[in-house]
mmCIF file as Biopython writes it, N, C-alpha, C and O atoms, coordinates in Angstrom:
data_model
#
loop_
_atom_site.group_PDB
_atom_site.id
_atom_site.type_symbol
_atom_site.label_atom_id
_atom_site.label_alt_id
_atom_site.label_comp_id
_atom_site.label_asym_id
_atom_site.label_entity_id
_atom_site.label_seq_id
_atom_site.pdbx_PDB_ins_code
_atom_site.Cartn_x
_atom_site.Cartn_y
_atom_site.Cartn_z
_atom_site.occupancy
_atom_site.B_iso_or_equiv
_atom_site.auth_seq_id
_atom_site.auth_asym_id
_atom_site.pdbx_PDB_model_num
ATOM 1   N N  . UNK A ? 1  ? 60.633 -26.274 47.240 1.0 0.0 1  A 1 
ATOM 2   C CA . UNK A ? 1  ? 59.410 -26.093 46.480 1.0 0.0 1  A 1 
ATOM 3   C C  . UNK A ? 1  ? 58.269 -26.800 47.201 1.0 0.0 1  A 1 
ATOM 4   O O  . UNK A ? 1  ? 58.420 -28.013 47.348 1.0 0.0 1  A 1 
ATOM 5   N N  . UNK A ? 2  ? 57.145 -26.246 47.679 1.0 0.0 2  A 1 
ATOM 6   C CA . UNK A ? 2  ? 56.047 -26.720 48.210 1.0 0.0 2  A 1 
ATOM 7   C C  . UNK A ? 2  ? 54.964 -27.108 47.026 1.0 0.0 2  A 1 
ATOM 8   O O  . UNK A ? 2  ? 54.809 -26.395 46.034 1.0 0.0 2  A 1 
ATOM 9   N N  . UNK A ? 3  ? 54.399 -28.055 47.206 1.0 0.0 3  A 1 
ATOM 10  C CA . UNK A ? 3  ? 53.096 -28.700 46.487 1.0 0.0 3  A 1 
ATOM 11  C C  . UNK A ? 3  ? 51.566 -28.259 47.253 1.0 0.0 3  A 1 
ATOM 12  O O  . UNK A ? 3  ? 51.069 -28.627 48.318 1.0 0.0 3  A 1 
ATOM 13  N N  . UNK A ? 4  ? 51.112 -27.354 46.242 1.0 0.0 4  A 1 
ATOM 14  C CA . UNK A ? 4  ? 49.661 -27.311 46.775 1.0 0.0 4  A 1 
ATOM 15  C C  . UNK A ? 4  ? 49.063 -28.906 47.077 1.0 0.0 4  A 1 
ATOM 16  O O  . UNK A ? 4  ? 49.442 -30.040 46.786 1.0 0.0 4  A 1 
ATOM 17  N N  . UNK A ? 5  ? 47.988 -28.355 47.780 1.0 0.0 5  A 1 
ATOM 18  C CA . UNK A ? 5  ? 46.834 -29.575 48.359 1.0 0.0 5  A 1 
ATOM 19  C C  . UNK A ? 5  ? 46.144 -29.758 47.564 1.0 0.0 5  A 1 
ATOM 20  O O  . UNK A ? 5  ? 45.704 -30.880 47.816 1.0 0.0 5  A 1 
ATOM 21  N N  . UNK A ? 6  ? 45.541 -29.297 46.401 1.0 0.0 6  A 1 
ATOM 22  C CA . UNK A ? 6  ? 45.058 -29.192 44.614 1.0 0.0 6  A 1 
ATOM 23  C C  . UNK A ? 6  ? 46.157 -30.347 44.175 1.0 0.0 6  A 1 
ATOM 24  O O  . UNK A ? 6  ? 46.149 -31.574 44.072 1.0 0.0 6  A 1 
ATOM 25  N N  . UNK A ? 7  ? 46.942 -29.463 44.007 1.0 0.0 7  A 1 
ATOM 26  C CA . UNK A ? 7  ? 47.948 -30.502 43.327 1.0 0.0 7  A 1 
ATOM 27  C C  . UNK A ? 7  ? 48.274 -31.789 43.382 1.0 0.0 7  A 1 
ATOM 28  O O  . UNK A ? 7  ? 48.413 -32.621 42.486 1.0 0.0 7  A 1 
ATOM 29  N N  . UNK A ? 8  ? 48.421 -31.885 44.994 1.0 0.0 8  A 1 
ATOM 30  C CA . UNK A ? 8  ? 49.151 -33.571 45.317 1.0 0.0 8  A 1 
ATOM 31  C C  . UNK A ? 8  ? 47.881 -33.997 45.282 1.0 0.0 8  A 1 
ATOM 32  O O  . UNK A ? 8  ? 48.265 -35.164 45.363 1.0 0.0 8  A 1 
ATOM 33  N N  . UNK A ? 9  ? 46.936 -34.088 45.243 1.0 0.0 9  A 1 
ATOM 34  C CA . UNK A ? 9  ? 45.335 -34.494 45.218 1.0 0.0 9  A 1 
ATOM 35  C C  . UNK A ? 9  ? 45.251 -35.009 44.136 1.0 0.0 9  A 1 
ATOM 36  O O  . UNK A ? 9  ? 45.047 -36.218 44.032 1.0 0.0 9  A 1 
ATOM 37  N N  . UNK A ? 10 ? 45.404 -34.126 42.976 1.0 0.0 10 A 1 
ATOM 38  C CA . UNK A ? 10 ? 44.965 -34.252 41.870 1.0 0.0 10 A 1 
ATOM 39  C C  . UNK A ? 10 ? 46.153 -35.484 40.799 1.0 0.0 10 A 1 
ATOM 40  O O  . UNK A ? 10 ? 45.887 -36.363 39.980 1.0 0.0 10 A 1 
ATOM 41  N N  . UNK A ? 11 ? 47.709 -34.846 41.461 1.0 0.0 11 A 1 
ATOM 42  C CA . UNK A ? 11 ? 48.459 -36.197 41.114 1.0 0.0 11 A 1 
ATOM 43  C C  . UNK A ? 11 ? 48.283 -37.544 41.688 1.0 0.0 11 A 1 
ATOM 44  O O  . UNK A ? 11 ? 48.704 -38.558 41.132 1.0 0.0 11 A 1 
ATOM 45  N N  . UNK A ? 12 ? 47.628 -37.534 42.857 1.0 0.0 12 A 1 
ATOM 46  C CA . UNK A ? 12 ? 47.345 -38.920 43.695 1.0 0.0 12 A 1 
ATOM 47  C C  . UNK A ? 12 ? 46.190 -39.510 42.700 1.0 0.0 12 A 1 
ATOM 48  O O  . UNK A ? 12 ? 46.274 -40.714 42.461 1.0 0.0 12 A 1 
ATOM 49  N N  . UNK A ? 13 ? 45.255 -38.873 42.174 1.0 0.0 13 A 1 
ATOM 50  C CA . UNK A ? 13 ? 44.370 -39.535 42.003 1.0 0.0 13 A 1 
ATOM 51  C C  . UNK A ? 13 ? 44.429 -40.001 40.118 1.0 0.0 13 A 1 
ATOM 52  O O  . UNK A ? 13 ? 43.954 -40.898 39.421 1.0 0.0 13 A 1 
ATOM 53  N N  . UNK A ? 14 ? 45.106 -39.061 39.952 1.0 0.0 14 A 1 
ATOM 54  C CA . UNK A ? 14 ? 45.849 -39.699 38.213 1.0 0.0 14 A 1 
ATOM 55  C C  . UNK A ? 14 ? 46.373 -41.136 38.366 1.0 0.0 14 A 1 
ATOM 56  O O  . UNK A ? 14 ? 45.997 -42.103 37.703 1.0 0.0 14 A 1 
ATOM 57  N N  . UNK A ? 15 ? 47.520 -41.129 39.575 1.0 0.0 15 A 1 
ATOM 58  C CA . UNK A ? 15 ? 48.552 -42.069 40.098 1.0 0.0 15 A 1 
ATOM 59  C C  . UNK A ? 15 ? 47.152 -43.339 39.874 1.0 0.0 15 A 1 
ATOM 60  O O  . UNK A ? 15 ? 47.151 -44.379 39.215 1.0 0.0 15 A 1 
ATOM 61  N N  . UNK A ? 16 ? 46.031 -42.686 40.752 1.0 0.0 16 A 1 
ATOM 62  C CA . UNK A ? 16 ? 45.372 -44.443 41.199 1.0 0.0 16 A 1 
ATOM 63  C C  . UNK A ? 16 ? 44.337 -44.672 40.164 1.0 0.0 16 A 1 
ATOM 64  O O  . UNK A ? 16 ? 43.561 -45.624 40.087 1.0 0.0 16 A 1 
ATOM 65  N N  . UNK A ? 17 ? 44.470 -43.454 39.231 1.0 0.0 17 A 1 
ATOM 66  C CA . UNK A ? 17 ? 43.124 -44.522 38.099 1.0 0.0 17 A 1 
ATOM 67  C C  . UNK A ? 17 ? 44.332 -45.262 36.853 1.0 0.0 17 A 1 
ATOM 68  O O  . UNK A ? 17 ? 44.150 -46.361 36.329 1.0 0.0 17 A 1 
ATOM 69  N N  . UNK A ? 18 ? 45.651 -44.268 36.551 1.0 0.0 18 A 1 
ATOM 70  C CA . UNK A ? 18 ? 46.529 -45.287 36.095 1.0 0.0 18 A 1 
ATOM 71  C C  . UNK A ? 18 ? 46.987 -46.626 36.459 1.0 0.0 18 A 1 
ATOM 72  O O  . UNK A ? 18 ? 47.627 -47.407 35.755 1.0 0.0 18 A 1 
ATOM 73  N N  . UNK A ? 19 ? 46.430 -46.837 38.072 1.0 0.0 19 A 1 
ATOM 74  C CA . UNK A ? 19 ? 46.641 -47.955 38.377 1.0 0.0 19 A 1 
ATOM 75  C C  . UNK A ? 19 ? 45.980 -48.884 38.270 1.0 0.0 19 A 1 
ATOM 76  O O  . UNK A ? 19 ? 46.361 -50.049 38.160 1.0 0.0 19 A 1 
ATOM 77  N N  . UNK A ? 20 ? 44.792 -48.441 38.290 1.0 0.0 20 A 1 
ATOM 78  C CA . UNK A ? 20 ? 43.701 -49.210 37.912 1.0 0.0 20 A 1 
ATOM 79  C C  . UNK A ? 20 ? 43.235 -49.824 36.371 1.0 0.0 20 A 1 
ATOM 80  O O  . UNK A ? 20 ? 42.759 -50.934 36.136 1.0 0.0 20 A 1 
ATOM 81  N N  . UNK A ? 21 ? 43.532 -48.742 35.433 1.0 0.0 21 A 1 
ATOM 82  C CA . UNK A ? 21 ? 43.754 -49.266 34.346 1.0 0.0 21 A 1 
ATOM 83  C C  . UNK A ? 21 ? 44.923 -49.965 33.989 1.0 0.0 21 A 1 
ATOM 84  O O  . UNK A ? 21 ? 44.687 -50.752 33.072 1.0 0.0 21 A 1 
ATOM 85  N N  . UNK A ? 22 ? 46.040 -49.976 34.348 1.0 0.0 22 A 1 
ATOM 86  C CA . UNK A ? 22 ? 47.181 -50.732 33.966 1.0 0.0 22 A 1 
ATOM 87  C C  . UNK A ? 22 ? 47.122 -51.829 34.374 1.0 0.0 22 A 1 
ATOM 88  O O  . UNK A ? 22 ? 47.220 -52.786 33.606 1.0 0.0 22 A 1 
ATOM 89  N N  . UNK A ? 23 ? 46.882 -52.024 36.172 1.0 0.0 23 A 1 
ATOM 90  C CA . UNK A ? 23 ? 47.465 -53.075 36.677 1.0 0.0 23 A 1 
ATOM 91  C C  . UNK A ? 23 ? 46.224 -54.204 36.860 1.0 0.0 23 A 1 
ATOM 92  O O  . UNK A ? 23 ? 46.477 -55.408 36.809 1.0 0.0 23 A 1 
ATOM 93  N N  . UNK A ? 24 ? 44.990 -53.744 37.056 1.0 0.0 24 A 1 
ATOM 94  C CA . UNK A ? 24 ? 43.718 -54.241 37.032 1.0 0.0 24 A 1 
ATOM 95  C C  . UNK A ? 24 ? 42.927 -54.605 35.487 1.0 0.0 24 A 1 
ATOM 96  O O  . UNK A ? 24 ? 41.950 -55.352 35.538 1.0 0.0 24 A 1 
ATOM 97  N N  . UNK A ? 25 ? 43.332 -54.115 34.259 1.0 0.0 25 A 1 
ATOM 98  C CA . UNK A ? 25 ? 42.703 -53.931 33.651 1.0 0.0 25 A 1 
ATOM 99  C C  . UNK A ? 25 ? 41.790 -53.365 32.775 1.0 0.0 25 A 1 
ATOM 100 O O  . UNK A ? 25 ? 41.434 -53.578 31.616 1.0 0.0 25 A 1 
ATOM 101 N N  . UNK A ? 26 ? 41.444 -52.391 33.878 1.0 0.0 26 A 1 
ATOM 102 C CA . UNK A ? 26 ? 39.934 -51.487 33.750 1.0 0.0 26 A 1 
ATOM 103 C C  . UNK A ? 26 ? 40.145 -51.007 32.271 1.0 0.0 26 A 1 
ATOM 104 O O  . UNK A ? 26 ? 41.272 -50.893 31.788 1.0 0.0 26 A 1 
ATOM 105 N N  . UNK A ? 27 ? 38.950 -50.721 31.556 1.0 0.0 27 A 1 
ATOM 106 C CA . UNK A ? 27 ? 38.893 -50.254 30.299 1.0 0.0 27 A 1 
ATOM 107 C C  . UNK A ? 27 ? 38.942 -48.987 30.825 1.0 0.0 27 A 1 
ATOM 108 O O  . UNK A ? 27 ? 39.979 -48.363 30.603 1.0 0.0 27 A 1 
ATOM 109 N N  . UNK A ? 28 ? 38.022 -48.412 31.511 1.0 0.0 28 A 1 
ATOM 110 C CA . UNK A ? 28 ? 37.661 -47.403 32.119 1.0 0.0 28 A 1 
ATOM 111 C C  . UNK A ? 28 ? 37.994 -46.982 33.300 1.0 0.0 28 A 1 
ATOM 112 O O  . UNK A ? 28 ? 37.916 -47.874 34.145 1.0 0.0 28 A 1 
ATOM 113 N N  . UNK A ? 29 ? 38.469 -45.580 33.845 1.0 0.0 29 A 1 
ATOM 114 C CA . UNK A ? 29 ? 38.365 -45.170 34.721 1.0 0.0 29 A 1 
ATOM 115 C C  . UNK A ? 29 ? 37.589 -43.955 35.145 1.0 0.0 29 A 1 
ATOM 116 O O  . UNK A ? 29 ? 37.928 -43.290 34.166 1.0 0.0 29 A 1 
ATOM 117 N N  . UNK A ? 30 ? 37.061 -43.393 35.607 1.0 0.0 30 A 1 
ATOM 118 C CA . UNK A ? 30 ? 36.635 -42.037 35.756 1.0 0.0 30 A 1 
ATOM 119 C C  . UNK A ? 30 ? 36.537 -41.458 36.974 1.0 0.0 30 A 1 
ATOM 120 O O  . UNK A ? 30 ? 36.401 -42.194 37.952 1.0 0.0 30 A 1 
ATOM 121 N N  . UNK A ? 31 ? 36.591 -39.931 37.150 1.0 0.0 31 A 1 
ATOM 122 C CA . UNK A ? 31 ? 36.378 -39.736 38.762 1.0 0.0 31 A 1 
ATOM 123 C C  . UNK A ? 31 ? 35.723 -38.083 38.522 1.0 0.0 31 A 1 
ATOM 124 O O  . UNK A ? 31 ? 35.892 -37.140 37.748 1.0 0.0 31 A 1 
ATOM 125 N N  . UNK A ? 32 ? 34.808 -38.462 39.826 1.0 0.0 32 A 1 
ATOM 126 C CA . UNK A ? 32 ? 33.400 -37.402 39.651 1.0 0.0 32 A 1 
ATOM 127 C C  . UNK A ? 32 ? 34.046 -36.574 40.836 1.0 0.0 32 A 1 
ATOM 128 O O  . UNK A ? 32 ? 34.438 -37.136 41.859 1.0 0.0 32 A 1 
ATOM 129 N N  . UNK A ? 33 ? 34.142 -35.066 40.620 1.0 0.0 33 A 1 
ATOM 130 C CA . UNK A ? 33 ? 34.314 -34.678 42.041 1.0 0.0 33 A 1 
ATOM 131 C C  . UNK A ? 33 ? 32.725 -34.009 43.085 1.0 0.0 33 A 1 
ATOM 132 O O  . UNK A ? 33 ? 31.732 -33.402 42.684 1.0 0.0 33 A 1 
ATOM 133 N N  . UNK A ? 34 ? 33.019 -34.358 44.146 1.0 0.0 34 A 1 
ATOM 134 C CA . UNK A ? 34 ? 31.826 -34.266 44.334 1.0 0.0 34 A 1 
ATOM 135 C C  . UNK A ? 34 ? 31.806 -32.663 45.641 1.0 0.0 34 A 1 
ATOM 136 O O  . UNK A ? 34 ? 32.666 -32.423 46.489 1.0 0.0 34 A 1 
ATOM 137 N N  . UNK A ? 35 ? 30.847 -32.053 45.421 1.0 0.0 35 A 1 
ATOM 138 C CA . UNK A ? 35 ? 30.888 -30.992 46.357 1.0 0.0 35 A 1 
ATOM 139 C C  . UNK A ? 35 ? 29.606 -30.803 46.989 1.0 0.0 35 A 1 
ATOM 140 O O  . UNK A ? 35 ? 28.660 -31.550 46.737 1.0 0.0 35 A 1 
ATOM 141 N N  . UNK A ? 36 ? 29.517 -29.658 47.950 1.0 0.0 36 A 1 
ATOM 142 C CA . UNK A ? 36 ? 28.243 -29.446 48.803 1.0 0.0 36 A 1 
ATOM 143 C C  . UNK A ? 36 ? 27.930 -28.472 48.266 1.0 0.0 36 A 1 
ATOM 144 O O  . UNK A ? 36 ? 28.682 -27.802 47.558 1.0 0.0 36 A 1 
ATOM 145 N N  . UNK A ? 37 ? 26.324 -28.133 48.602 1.0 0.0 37 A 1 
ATOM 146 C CA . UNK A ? 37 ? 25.819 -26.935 48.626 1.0 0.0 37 A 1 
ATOM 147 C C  . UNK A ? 37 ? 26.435 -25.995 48.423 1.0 0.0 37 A 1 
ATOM 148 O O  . UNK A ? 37 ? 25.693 -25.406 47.636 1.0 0.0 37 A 1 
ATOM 149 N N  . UNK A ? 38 ? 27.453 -25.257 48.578 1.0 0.0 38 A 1 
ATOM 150 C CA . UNK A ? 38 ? 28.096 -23.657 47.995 1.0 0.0 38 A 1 
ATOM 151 C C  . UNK A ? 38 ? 29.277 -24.639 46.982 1.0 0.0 38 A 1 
ATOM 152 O O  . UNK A ? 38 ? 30.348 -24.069 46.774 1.0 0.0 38 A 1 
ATOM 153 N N  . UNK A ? 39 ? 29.172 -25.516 46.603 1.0 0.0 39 A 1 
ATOM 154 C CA . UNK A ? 39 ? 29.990 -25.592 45.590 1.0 0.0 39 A 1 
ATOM 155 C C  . UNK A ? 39 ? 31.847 -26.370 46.431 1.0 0.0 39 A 1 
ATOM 156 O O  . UNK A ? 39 ? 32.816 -26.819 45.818 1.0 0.0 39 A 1 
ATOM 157 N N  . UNK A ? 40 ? 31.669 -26.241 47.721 1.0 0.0 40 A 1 
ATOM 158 C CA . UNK A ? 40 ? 33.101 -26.742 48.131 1.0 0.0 40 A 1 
ATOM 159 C C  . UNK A ? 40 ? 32.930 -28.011 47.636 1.0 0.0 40 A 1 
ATOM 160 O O  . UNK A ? 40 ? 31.883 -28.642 47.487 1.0 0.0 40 A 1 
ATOM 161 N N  . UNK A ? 41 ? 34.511 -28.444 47.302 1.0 0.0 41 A 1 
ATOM 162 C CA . UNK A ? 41 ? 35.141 -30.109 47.219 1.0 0.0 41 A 1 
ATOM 163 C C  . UNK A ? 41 ? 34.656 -30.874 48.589 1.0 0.0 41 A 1 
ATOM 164 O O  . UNK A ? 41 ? 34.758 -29.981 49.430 1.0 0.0 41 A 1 
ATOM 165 N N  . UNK A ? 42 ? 34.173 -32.077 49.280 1.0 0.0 42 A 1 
ATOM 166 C CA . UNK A ? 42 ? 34.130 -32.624 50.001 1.0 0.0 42 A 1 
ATOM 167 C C  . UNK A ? 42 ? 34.683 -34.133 49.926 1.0 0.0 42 A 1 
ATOM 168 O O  . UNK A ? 42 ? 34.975 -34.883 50.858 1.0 0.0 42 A 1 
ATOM 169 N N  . UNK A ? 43 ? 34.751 -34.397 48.265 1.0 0.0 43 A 1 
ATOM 170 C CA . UNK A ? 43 ? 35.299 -35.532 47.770 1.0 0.0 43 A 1 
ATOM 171 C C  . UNK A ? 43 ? 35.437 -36.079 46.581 1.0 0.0 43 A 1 
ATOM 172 O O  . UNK A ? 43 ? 34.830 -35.480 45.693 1.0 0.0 43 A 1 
ATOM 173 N N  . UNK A ? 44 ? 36.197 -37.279 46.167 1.0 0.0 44 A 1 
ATOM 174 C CA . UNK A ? 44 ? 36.508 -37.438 44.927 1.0 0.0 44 A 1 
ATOM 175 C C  . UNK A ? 44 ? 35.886 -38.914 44.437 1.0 0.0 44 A 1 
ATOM 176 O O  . UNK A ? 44 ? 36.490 -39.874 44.915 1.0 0.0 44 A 1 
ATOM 177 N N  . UNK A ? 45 ? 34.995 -39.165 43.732 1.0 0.0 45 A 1 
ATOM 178 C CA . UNK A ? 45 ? 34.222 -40.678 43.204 1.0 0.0 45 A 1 
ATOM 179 C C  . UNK A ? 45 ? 35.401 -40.958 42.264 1.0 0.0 45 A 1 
ATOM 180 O O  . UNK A ? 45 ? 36.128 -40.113 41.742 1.0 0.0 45 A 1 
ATOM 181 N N  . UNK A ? 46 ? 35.467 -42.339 42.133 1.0 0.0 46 A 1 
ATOM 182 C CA . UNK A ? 46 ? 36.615 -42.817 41.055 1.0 0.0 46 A 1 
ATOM 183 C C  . UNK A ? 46 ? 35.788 -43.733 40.712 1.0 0.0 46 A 1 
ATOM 184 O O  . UNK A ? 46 ? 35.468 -44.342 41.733 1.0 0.0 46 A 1 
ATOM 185 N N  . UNK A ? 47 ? 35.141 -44.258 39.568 1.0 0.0 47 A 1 
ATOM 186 C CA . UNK A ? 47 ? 34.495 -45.076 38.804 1.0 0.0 47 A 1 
ATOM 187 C C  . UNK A ? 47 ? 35.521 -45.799 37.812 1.0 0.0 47 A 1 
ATOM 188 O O  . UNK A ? 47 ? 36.311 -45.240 37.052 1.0 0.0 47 A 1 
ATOM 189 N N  . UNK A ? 48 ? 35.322 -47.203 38.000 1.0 0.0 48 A 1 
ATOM 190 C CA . UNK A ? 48 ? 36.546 -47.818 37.076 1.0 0.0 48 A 1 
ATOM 191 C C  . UNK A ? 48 ? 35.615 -49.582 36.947 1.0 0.0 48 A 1 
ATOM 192 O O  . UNK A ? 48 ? 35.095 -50.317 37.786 1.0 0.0 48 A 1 
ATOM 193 N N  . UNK A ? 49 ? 35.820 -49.665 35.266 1.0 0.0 49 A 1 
ATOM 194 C CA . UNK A ? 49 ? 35.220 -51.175 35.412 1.0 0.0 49 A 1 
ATOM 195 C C  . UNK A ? 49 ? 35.883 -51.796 33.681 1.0 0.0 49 A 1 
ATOM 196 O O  . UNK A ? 49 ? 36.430 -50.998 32.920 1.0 0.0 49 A 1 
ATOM 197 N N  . UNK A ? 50 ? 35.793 -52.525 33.499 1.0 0.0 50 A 1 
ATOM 198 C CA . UNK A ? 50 ? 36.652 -53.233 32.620 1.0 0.0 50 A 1 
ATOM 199 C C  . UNK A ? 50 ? 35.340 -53.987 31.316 1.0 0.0 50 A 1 
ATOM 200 O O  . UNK A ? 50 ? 35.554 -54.531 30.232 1.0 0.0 50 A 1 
ATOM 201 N N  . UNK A ? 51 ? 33.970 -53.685 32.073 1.0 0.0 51 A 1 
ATOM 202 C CA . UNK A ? 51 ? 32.871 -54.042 31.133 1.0 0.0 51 A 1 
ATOM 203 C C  . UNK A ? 51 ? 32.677 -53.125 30.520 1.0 0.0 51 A 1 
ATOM 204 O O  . UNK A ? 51 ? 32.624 -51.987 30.984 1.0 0.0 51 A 1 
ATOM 205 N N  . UNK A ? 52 ? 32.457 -53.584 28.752 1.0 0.0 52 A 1 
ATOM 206 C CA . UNK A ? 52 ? 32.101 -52.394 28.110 1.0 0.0 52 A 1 
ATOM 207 C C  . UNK A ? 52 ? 30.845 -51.185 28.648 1.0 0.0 52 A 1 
ATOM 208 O O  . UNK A ? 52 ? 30.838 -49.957 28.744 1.0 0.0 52 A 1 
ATOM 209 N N  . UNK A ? 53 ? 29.935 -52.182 28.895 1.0 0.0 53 A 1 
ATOM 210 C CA . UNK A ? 53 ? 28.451 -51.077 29.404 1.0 0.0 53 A 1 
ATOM 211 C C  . UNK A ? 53 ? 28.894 -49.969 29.470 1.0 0.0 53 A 1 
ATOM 212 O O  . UNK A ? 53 ? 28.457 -48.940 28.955 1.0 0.0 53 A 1 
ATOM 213 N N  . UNK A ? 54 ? 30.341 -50.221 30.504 1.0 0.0 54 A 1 
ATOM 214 C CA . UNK A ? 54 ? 30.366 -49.174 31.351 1.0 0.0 54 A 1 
ATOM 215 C C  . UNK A ? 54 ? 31.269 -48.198 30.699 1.0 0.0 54 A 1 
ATOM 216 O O  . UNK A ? 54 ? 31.620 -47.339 31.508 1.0 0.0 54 A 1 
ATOM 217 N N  . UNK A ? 55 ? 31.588 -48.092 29.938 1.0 0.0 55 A 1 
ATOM 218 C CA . UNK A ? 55 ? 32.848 -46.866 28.901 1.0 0.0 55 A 1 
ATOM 219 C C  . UNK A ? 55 ? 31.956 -46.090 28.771 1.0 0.0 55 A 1 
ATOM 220 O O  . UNK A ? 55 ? 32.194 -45.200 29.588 1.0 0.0 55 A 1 
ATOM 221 N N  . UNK A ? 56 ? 30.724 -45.774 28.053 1.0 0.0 56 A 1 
ATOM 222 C CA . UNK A ? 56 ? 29.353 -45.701 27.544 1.0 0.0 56 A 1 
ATOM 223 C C  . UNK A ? 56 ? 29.789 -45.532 26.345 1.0 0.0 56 A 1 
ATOM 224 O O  . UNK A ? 56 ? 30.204 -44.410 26.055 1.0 0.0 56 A 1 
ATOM 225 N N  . UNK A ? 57 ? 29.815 -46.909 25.041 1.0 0.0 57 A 1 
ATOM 226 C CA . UNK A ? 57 ? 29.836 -46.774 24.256 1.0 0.0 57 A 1 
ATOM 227 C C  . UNK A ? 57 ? 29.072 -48.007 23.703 1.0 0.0 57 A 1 
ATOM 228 O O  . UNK A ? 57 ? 28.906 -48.136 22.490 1.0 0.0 57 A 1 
#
């Protein structure tokens, strides 16, 4: 069974905001994907902080 490049991407990056909230703390994690001009993926923002401010609540 092969794993798309979507896929293992998208489990890698579950993997590291669970990590971040578990093992760090973080109240919050979030991740922005970010693309170019026609809309391609070029990358993934992961926002994570443990101060309320930042949940936005």
């Amino acid at each position: 069974m092969t794993v798309s490049q979507n896929a293992r991407s998208g489990e890698f990056i579950a993997l590291f905001r669970h990590r971040l909230e578990e093992s760090l703390g973080c109240v919050t994690a979030l991740t922005l994907d970010l693309g170019n001009e026609n809309g391609t993926p070029i990358d993934i923002l992961v926002f994570a902080t443990d101060h309320p401010a930042g949940s936005g609540s």
